[in-house]
N, C-alpha and C positions, 0 to 999 in steps of 0.2 A: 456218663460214665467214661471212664478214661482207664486205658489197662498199662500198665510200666512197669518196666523189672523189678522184681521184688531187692531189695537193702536191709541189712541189717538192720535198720531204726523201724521196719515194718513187720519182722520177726513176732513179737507179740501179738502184735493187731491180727496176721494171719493166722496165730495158733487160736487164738478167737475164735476165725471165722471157722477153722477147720472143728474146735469145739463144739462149736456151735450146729454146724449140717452135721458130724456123725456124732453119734449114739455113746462111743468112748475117744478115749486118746490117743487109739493106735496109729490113727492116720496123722495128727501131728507128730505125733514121737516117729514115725516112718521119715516124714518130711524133714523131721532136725537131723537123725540120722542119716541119710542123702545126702543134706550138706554135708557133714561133718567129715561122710568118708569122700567127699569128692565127686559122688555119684551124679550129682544135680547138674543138670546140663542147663534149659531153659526154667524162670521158676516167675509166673508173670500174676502180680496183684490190679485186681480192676478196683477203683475205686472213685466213690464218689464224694467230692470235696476232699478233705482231709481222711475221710472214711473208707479200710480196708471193707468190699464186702465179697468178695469172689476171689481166687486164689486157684492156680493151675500149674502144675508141675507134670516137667520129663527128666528125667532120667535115663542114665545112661544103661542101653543093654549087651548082652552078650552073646550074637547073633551074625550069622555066617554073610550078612550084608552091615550098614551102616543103619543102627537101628535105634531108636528111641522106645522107651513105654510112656504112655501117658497117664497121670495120677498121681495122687488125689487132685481130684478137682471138684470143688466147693464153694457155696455160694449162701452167704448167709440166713439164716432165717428171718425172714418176712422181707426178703427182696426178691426168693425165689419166684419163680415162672416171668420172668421179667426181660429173659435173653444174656443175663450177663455170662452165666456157663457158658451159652452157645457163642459168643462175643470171646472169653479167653479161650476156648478151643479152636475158632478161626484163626484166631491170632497167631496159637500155637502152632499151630497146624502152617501158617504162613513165615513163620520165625524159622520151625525145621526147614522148610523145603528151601529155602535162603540160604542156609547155614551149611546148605547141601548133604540134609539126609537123605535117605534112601528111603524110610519106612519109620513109621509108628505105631506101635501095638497096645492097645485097651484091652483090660477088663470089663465088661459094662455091661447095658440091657442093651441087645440089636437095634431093636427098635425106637433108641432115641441115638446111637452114635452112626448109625447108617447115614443120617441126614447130614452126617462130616462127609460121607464116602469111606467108611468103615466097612469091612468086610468080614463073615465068618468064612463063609468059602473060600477066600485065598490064604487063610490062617488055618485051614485043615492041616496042609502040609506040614507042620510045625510041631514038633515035640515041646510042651512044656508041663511043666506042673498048673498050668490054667486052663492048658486045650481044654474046648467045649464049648455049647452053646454061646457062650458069652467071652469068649477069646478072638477078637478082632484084629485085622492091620490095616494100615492104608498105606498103599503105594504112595511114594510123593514125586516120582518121576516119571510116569506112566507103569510100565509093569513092573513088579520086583522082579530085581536082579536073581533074585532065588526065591525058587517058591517051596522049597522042605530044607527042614535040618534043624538042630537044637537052638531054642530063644531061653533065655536067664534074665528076668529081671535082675536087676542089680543084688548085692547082696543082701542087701536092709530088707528086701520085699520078704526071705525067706522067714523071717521073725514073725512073716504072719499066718503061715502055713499051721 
């Protein structure tokens, strides 16, 4: 597996993959949207051989530090449990702190974005429309430069409320 910025010429292939791991179209139609308005910050396709089969996207947030949201992130059906998710989230995860974010914020299950170094208890502090068990950050500098005040997904996230 090999992960590289996502291109235009891979556009299809990803709404595939993101077809394909969820249940409807909202998370690609999210994803087209992102680009379109600019939102999309890092947007990285793992693939093997010629083959789109994992797909991870950030986005740009609205947040009293330098902040990124992670998602969707997607991994085709019948490659899953195989590492590639955990593969573009490192990656991700190593692209921001490069590019010199400050933080990353997930929606997800605790218990499989922890093993990034996600956190629910440093995301307490945080006003969102996602606060709750499953609203995480990760420092990517050692501690966040802030730890309470309003985070906003980008605007396209709100279409899913």
């Amino acid at each position: 597996m090999r992960i590289t910025e996502e291109t235009p010429d891979l556009h299809d292939a990803i709404r595939a993959v993101l077809g394909g791991a969820f249940p409807t179209a909202v998370e690609a139609d999210l994803v087209e949207t992102l680009r379109r308005d600019g939102d999309m910050v890092i947007a990285l396709a793992a693939r093997e051989g010629d083959e789109v089969v994992g797909y991870a996207a950030l986005s740009r947030m609205v947040a009293p530090m330098k902040a990124l949201g992670l998602g969707p992130v997607a991994v085709a059906p019948g490659r899953q449990r195989r590492g590639i998710g955990g593969g573009l989230i490192r990656h991700a995860i190593e692209r921001a702190r490069a590019d010199g974010w400050e933080a990353i914020f997930v929606v997800g299950d605790p218990a499989y974005y922890r093993r990034f170094g996600f956190e629910t208890e440093a995301a307490a502090g945080f006003v969102s429309p996602y606060a709750g068990v499953h609203f995480m950050v990760l420092p990517l500098g050692g501690a966040l430069p802030v730890r309470f005040g309003r985070v906003d997904y980008a605007p396209a996230f709100a279409d899913l409320a």
